[in-house]
C-alpha positions as CSV (number, residue, x, y, z in Angstrom):
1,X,95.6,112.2,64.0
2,X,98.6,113.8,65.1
3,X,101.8,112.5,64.0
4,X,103.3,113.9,67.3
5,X,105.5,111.4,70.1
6,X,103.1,111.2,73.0
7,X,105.0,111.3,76.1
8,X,102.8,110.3,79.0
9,X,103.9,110.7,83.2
10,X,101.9,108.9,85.3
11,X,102.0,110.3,89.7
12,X,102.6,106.8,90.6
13,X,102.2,107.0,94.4
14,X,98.6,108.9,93.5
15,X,97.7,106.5,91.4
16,X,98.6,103.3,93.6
17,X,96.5,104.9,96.6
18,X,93.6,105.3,94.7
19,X,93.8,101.8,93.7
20,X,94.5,100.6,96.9
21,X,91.2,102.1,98.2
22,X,89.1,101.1,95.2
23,X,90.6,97.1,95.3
24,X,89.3,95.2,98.2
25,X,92.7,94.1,100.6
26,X,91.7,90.4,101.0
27,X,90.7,89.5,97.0
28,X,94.7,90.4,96.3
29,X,97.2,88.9,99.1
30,X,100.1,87.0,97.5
31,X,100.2,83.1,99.2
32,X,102.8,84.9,101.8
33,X,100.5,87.4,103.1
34,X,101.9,90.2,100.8
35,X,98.8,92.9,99.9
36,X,98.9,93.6,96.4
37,X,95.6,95.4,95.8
38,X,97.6,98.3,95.2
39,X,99.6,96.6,92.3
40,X,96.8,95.2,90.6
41,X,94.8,98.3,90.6
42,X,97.6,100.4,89.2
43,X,98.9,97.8,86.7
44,X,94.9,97.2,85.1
45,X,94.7,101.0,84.5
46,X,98.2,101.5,83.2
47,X,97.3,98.7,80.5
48,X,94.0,100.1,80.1
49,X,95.6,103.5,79.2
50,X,98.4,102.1,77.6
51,X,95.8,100.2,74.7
52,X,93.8,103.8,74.5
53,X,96.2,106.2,74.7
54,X,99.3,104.3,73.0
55,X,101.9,106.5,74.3
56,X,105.3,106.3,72.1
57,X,107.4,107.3,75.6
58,X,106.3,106.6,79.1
59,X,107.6,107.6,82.9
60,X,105.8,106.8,86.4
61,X,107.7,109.1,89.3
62,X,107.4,108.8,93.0
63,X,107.4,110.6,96.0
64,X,110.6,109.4,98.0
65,X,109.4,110.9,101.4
66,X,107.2,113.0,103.7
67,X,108.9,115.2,103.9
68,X,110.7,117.9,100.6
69,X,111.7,121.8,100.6
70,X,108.2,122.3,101.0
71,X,107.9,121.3,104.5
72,X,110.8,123.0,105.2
73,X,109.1,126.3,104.0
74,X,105.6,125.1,105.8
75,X,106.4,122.7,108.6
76,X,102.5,121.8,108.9
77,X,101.8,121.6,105.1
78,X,100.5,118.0,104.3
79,X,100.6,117.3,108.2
80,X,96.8,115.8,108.4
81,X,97.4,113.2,106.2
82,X,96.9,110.4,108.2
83,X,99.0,107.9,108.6
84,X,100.0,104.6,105.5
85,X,98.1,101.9,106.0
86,X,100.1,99.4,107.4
87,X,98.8,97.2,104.2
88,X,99.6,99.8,101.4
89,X,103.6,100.0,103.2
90,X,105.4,97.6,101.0
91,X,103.3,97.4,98.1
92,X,105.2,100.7,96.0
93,X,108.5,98.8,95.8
94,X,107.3,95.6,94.2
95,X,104.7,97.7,91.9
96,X,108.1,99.8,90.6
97,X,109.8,96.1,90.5
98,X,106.5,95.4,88.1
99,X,107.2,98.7,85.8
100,X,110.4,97.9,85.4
101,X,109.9,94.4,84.4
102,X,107.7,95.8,81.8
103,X,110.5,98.1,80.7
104,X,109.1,101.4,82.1
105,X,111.1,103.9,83.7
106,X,110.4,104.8,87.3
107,X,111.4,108.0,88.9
108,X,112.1,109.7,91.9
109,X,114.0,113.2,92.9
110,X,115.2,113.7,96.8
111,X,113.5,116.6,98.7
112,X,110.9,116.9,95.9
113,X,107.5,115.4,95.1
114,X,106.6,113.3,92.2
115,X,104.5,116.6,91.0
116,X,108.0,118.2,90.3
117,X,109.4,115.3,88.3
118,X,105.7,115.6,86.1
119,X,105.9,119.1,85.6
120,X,109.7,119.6,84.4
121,X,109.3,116.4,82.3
122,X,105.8,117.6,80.8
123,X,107.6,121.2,80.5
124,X,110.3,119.2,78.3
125,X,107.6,117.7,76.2
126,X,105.4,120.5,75.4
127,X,109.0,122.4,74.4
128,X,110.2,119.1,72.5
129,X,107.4,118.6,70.3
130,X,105.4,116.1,71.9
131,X,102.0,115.3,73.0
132,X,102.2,115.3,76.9
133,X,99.7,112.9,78.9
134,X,100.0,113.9,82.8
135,X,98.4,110.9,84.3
136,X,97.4,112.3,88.4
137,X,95.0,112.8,91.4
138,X,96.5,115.9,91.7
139,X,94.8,119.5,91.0
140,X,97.8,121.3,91.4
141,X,98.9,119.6,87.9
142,X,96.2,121.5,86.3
143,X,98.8,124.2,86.3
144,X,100.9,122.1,83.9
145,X,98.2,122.3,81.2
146,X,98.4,123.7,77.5
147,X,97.5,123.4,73.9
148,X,100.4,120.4,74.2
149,X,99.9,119.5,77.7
150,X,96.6,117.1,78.7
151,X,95.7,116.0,82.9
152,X,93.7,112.6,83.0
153,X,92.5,112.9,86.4
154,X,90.5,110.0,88.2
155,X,86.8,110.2,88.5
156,X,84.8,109.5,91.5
157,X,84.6,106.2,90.2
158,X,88.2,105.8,91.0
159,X,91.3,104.8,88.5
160,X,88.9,102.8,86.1
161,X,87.7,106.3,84.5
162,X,89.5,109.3,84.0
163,X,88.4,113.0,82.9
164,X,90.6,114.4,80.4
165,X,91.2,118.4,81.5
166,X,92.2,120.5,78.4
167,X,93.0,124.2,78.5
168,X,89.1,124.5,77.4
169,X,87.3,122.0,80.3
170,X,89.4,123.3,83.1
171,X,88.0,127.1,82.4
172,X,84.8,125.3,81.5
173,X,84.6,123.5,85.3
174,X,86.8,125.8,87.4
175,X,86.5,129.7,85.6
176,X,89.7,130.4,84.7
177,X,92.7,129.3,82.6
178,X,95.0,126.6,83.6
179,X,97.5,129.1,84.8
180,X,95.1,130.7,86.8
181,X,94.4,127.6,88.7
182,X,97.2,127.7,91.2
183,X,95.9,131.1,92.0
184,X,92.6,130.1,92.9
185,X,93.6,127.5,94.6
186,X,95.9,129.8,97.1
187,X,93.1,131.9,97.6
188,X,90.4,129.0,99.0
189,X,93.0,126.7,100.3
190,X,93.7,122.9,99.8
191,X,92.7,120.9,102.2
192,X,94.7,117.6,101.5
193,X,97.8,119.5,101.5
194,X,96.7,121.2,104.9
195,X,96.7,124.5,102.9
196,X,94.3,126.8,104.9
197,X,92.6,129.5,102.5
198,X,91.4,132.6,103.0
199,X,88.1,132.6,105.8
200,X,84.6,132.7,104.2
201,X,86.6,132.9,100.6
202,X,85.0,130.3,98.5
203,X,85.8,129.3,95.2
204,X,83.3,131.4,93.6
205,X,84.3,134.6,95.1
206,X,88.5,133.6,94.3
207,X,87.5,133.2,90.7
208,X,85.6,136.4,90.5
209,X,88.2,138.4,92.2
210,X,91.4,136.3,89.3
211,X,88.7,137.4,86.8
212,X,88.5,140.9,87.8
213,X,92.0,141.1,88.6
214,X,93.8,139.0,86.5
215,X,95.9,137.2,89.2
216,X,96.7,136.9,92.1
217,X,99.6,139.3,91.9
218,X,97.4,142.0,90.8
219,X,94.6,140.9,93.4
220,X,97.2,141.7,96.2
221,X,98.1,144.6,94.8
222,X,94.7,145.9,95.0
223,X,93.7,143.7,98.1
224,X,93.0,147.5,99.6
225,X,90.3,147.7,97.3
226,X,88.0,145.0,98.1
227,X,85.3,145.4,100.5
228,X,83.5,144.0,103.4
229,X,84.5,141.0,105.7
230,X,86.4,139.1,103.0
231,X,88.3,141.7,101.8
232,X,89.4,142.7,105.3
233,X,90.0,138.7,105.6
234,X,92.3,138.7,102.5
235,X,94.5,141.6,103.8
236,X,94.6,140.3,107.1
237,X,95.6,136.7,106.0
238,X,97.9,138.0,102.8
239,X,100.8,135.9,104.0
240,X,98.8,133.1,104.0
241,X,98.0,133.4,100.4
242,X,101.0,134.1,99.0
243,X,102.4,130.7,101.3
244,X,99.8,128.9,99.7
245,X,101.1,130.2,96.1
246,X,104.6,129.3,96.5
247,X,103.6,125.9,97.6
248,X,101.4,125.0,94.8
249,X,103.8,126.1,92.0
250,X,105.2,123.2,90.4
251,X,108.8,123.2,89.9
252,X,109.9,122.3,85.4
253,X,113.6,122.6,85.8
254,X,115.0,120.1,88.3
255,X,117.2,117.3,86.9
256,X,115.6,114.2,86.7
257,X,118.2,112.4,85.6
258,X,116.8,111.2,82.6
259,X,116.5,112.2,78.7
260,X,112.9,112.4,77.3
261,X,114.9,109.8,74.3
262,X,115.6,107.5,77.3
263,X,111.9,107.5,78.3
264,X,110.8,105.7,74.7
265,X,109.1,102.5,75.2
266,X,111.1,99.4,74.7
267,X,110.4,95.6,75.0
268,X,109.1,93.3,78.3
269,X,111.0,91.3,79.7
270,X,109.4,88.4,79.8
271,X,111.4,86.4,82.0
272,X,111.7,89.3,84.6
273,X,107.7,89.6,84.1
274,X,107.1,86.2,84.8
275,X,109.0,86.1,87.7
276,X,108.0,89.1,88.9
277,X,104.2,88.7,88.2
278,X,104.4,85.5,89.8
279,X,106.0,86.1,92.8
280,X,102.8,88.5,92.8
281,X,100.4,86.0,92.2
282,X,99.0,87.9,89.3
283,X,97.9,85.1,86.7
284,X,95.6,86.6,84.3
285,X,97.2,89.9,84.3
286,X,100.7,88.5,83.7
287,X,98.8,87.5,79.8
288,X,97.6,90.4,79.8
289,X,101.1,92.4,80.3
290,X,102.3,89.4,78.2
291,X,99.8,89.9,75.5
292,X,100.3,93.7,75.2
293,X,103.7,93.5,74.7
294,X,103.7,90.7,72.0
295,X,104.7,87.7,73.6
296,X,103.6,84.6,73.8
297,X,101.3,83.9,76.0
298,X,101.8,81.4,79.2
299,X,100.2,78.6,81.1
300,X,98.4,79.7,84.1
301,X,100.7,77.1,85.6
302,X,103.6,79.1,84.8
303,X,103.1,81.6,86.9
304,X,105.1,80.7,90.5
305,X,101.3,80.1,92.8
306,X,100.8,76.8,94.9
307,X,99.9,74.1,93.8
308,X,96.8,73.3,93.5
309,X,94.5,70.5,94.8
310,X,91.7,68.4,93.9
311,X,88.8,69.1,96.3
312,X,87.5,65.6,96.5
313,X,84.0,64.4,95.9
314,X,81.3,65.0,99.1
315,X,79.3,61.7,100.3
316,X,77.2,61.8,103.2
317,X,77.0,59.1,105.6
318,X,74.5,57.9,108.8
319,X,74.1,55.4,111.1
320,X,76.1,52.2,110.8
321,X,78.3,53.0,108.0
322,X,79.1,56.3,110.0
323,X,79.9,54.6,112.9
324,X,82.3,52.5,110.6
325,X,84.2,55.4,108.5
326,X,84.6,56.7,112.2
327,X,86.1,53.9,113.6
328,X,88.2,53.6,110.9
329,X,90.0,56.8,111.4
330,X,89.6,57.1,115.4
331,X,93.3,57.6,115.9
332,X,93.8,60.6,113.7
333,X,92.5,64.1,114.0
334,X,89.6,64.9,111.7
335,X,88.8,67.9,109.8
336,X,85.1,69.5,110.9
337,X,82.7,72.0,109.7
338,X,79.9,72.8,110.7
339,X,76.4,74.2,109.3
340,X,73.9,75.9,111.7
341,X,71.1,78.9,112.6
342,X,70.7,80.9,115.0
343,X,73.0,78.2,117.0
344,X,71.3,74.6,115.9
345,X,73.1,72.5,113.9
346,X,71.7,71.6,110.5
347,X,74.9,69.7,109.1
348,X,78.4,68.6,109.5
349,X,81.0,67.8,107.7
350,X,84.5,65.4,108.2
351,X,87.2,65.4,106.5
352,X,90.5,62.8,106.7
353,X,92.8,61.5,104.2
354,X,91.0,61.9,100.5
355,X,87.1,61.7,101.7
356,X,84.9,64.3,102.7
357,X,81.9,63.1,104.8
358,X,78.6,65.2,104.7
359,X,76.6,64.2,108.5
360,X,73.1,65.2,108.1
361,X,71.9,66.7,111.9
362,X,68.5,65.9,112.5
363,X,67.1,67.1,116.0
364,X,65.2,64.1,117.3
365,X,66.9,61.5,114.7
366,X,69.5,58.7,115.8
367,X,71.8,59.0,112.4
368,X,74.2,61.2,113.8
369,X,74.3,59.7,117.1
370,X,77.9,57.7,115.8
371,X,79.2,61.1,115.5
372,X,78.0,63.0,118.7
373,X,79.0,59.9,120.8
374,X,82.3,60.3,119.1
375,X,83.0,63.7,119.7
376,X,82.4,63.0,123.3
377,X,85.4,60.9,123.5
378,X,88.4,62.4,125.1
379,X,90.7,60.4,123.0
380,X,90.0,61.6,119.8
381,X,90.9,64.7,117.9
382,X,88.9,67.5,115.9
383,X,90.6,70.4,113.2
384,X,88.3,73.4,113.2
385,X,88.6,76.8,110.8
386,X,87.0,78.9,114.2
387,X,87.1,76.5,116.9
388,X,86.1,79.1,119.4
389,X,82.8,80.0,117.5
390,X,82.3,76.2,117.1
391,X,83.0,75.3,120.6
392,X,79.8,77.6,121.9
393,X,77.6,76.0,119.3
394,X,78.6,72.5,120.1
395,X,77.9,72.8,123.7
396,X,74.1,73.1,123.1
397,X,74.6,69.8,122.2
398,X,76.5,68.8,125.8
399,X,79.8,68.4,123.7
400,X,83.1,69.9,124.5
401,X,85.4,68.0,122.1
402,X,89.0,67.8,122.1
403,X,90.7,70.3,120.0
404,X,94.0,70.3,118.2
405,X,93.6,72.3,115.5
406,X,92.5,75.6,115.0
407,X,93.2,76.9,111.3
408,X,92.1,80.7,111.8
409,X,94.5,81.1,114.8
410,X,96.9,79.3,112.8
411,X,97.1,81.8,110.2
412,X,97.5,84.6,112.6
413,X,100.9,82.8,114.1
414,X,102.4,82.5,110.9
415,X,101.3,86.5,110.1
416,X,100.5,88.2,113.4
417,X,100.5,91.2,111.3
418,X,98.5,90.7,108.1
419,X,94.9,90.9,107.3
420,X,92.6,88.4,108.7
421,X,91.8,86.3,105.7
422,X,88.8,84.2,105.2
423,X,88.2,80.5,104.7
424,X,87.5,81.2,101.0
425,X,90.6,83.2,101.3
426,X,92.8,80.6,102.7
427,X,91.8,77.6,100.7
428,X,92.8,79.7,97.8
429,X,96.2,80.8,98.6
430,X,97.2,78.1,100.7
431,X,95.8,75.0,98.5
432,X,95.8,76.9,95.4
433,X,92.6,76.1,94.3
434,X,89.2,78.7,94.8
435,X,86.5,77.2,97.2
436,X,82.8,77.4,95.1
437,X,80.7,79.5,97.0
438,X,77.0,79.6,97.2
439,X,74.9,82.6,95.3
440,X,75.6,85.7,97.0
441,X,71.5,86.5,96.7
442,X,70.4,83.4,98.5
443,X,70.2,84.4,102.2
444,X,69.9,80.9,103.4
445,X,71.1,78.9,100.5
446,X,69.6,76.1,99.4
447,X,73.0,74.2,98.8
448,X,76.4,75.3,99.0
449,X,78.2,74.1,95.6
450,X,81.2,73.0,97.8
451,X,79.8,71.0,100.0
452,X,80.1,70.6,103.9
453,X,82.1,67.9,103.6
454,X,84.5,69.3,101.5
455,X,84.9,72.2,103.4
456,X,86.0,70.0,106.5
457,X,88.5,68.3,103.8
458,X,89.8,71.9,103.6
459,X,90.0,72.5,107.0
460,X,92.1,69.4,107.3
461,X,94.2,70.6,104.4
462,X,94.9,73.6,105.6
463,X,95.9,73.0,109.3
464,X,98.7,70.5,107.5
465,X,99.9,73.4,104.8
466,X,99.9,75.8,108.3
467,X,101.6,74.3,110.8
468,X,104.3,72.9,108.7
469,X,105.2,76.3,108.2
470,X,105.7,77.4,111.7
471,X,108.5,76.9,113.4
472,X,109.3,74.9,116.8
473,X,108.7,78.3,118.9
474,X,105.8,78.8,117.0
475,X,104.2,75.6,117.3
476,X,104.4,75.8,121.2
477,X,103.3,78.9,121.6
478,X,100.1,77.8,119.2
479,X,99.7,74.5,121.6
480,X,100.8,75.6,124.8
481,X,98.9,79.0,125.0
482,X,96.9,79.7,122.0
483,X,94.6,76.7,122.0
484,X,93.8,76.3,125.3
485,X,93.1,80.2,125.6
486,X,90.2,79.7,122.8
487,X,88.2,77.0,124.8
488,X,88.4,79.7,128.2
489,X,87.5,82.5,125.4
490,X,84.2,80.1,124.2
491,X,83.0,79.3,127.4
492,X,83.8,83.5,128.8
493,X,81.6,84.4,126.3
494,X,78.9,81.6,126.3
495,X,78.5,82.9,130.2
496,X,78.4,86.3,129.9
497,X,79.3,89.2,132.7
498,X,77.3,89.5,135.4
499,X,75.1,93.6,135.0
500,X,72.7,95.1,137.2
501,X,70.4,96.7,134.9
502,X,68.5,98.5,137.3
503,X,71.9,100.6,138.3
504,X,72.7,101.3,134.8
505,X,69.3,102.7,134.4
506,X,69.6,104.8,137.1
507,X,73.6,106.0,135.9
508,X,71.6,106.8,132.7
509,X,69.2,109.2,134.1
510,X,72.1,110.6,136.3
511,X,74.3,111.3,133.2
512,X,71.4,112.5,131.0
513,X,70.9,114.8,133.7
514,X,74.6,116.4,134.0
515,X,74.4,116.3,130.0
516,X,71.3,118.7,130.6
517,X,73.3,120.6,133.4
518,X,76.3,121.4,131.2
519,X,74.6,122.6,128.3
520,X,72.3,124.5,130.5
521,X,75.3,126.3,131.6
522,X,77.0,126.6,128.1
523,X,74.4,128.6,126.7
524,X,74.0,130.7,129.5
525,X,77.9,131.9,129.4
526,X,77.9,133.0,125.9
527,X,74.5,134.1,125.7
528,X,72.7,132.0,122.9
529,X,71.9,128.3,122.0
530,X,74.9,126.2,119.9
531,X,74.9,122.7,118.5
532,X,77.4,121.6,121.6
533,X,78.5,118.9,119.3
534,X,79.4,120.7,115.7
535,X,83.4,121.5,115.6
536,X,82.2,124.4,112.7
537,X,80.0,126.1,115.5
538,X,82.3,125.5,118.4
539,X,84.9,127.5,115.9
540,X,82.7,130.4,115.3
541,X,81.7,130.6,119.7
542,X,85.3,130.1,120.6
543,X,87.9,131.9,118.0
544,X,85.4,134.7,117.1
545,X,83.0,135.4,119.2
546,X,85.1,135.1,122.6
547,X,88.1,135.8,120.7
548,X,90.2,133.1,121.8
549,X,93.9,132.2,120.5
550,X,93.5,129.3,117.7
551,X,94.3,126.1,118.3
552,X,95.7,123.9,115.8
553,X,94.8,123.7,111.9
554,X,92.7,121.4,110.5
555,X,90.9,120.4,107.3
556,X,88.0,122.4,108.0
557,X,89.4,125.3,110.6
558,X,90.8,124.9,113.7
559,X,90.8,121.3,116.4
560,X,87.6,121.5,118.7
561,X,89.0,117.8,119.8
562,X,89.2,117.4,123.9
563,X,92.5,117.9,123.9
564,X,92.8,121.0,122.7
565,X,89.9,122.7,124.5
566,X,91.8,121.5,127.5
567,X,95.3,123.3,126.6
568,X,92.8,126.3,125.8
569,X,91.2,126.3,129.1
570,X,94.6,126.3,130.9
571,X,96.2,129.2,129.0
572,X,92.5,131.2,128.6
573,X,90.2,130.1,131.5
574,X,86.1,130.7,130.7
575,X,83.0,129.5,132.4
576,X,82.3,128.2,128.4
577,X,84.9,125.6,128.3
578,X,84.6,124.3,132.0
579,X,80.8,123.5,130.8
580,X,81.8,122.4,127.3
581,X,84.1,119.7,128.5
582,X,82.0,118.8,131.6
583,X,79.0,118.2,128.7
584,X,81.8,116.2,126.5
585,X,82.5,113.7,129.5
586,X,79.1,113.6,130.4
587,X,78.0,113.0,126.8
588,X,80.7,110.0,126.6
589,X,79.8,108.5,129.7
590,X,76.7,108.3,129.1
591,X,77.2,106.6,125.4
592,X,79.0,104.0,126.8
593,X,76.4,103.1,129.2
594,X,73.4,103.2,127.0
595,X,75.9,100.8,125.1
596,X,75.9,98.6,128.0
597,X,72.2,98.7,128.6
598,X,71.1,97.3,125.1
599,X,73.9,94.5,125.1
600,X,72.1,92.9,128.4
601,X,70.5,89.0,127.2
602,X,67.8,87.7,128.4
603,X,69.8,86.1,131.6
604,X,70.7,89.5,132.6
605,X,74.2,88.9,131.5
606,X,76.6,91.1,129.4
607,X,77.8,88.6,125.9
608,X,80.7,90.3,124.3
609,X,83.4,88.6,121.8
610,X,87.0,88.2,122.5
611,X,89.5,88.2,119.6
612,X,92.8,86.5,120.0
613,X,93.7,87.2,116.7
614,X,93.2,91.1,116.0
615,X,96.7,92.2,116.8
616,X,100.1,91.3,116.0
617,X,101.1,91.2,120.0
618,X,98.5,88.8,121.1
619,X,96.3,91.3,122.7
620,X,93.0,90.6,123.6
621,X,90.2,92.6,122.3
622,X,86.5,93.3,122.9
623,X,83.7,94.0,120.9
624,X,80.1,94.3,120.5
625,X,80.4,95.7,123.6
626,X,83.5,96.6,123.9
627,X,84.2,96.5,127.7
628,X,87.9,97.7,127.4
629,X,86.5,101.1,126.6
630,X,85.0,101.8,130.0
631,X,86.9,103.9,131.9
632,X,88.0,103.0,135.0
633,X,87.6,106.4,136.4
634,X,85.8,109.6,136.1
């Protein structure tokens, strides 16, 4: 074993969206709504790699913007990245609030990427006499590697596993040497950092030609030399390359205001990690963090979480003595659940005070009669999770019951901009306790380990812990607009949209038949059949065979989308386009009709869903159909 300091860097905004893709968002939401998948993920594998690896000195950078001298050489470069998840935002502060409390050092260098701060500090390293771990989801750090220098890159398996590249498995994988890599890499392109290659160079053919050459200096140098369509591609689209070069060389001598000395690992601090880690809501990894760094270990109860409740015991109850506990709490509002399928009731439950009631619903049976005479009364009060979805299967039984609860739309008040969560979900960060769930292989389960009736008791629970929160405003927009909207909502959908079938058939034919028209007349301008509907075909038709300007970049070439073939039409008119866009409206009108056709019940009539819930301005949606995506002219 080497007796060298390791020094490991670790691209912390790489790493944290990799994690945020491979955690699922609802399992990690703090009990304010905070998503901390992102965190977890990141943390897990940095102690994972901290036991293996046991670095002696440790540094996590991150990017600081968008935007760096690289975009001002290359406006577009990394311009298809789409746009942070509105759940991720938020999460990179309070994981570097994390690292700190663990004593690491976190980095980050204005109008420069996190690559820069890896490669001048792995530069350092390999120069100081250290072992340098470079800890990335990057390729372009392969460039970075030596005898001294290592990349641990994530699998396809995400963070949990990574692929250790020495100088030996990067020519082994990719044909050259490390600091060939960038070269190869100019040559095809990259098309996360909207880097557009050479056309029809592949990888293979770029190693061949560093091999040959010995880079991509010398390749230039000689591009005269190379035959055929790809060398006449390579000297037509040199700029490009050498672009693509400067861009993927990593700078290892900008200041990054740090000594490697400064970077040695020192103790937690356990107070700040406590804090922090429960602020988080991160129980068994705050031990973990604890344990790694040699504290003592604390009480799950330690951590800052609510506090939790007992759930209490389930009894179920018919007839008379139903019609008693009922009467007993007729003037307060009672916590329901219910159990059906395919819209009949099998079970419900009741919760009030500390009891949770289990009502057994027997088609043709009297026991539950207490309870369906009582939710027929005006006068009295019922606390639903989803009161809309309830509401619909209640009125197969002639009820309509008075609602004044609704702990799903609740939630959304209080957070009109986080993720839905689920009951489950709730129950756990609300009442600080997890809900038992039945097996997840039973598809009708045979009993669910909570209990009906203590699911209503949660229901109860939680529409208390909810509305406390909210404030005045809040409260009477929830009573005044919210609540009555979901009884119009249930009975909207329960009715359905009047259709006439027999006129969306015959749309359908007329469509189909203007879809036949248009591609008819596409083939006929150019001369030859094309998959109407591939963006790699379109490219070849458009940009080489009819020589048109390109449009845009993108990933794979150039946008195909409508709105470019319409800015294309205007500036280069051809009888192609006017038949390839016809066939694209065609195409989409008809899709949304056949979606209309299959949605049609049994009474003729169109059932979609409304959601109150799914947007942070109130805004209704539609779905399964959705109806708001008909146009309203063609």
């Amino acid at each position: 074993m080497s007796d060298k300091p390791i020094l490991m860097v670790i691209d912390g905004h790489s790493l944290a969206f990799r994690a945020f893709y491979a955690l699922p968002l609802d399992s990690f939401q703090t009990p304010q709504g905070q998503h901390t998948n992102a965190i977890h993920g990141f943390i897990s594998m940095f102690l994972g790699l901290l036991n293996k690896e046991k670095p002696t000195h440790v540094a996590v950078a991150f990017d600081i913007s968008r935007y760096s001298f690289r975009t001002r050489i290359y406006p577009e470069y990394k311009g298809t990245r789409g746009e942070t998840p509105p759940e991720f935002i938020g999460q990179v502060p309070l994981l570097q609030d994390a690292l700190h409390a663990m004593g690491v050092i976190t980095l980050t260098k204005e109008d420069h990427e996190a690559d820069d701060i890896l490669a001048t500090l792995a530069h350092r390293g390999s120069e100081g006499g250290f072992n340098v771990l470079v800890v990335s989801g990057d390729r372009d750090t392969f460039q970075l590697i030596n005898d001294n220098v290592t990349v641990l890159y994530p699998s396809a398996r995400g963070v949990a596993e990574l692929k250790r590249y020495t100088p030996d498995a990067v020519e082994e994988r990719y044909g050259v040497r490390p600091e060939r890599y960038p070269d190869v890499a100019a040559l095809v392109g990259e098309t996360s950092d909207n880097l557009i290659g050479v056309d029809k160079v592949g990888e293979k053919t770029a190693v061949k030609w560093i091999t040959q050459y010995g880079s991509l200096d010398a390749l230039l140098a000689a591009a005269e030399e190379i035959p055929g369509v790809v060398g006449h591609n390579l000297r037509e689209q040199k700029d490009r390359v050498i672009r693509n070069r400067e861009l993927n060389h990593l700078l290892t001598d900008i200041d990054v205001g740090v000594s490697l000395e400064a970077l040695e690992r020192g103790p937690i601090d356990v107070d700040a990690v406590t804090k922090v880690f429960g602020e988080l809501a991160f129980k068994t990894l705050t031990n973990r963090v604890l344990a790694l760094g040699g504290a003592t270990l604390i009480a799950s109860e330690s951590v800052v979480a609510p506090e939790a409740v007992a759930l209490p015991q389930q009894r179920s109850l018919v007839d008379e003595e139903l019609t008693a506990w009922l009467g007993k709490h007729a003037d307060q509002p009672l916590g329901v659940q219910l159990r059906s399928l395919d819209g009949v009731i099998l079970e419900v439950g009741l919760g009030a005070g500390v009891e949770a009631i289990r009502v057994p619903w027997i088609q043709g049976s009297k026991d539950h009669l207490p309870l369906l005479e009582a939710m027929a009364e005006s006068s009295r009060s019922w606390v639903f999770f989803d009161s809309k979805s309830a509401l619909k299967i209640l009125h197969g039984e002639g009820l309509a019951p008075t609602i004044t609860g609704d702990v799903h739309v609740a939630s959304w008040i209080l957070r009109p901009s986080g993720k839905s969560r689920s009951f489950a979900q709730l129950v756990s960060d609300e009442l600080g306790t997890p809900l038992p769930q039945p097996p997840a292989d039973q598809l009708l389960p045979e009993e669910n380990e909570a209990g009906v009736g203590v699911e209503a008791w949660c229901v109860l629970a939680l529409w208390t812990q909810l509305s406390s929160q909210l404030d005045e405003a809040s409260r009477g927009v929830l009573s005044a607009i919210e609540l009555p909207l979901v009884r119009i909502l249930a009975d909207m959908e329960r009715i359905g949209i009047g259709s006439d079938r027999v006129a969306l058939d015959v749309l359908e034919r007329e469509l189909a038949g203007q879809v036949g028209k248009f591609e008819a007349e596409c083939f006929a301008a150019i001369g030859h059949e094309v998959n109407l509907g591939s963006p790699k075909q379109l490219q070849t038709v458009l940009f080489e065979e009819l020589e048109m300007p390109t449009t845009r970049a993108t990933k794979t070439g150039y946008s195909t989308d409508a709105s470019a073939l319409a800015e294309l039409q205007i500036s280069n008119p051809h009888p192609f386009l006017d038949s390839l866009l016809g066939h694209r409206d065609a195409t989409k009108l008809r899709q949304i009709v056949e979606g209309l056709r299959v949605a049609i019940g049994d009474d003729h009539r169109l059932h979609t869903t409304f959601d109150q819930t799914g947007t942070s301005t109130g805004r209704l949606s539609s779905l399964e159909p959705n109806l708001q995506n008909i146009p309203i002219k063609t």
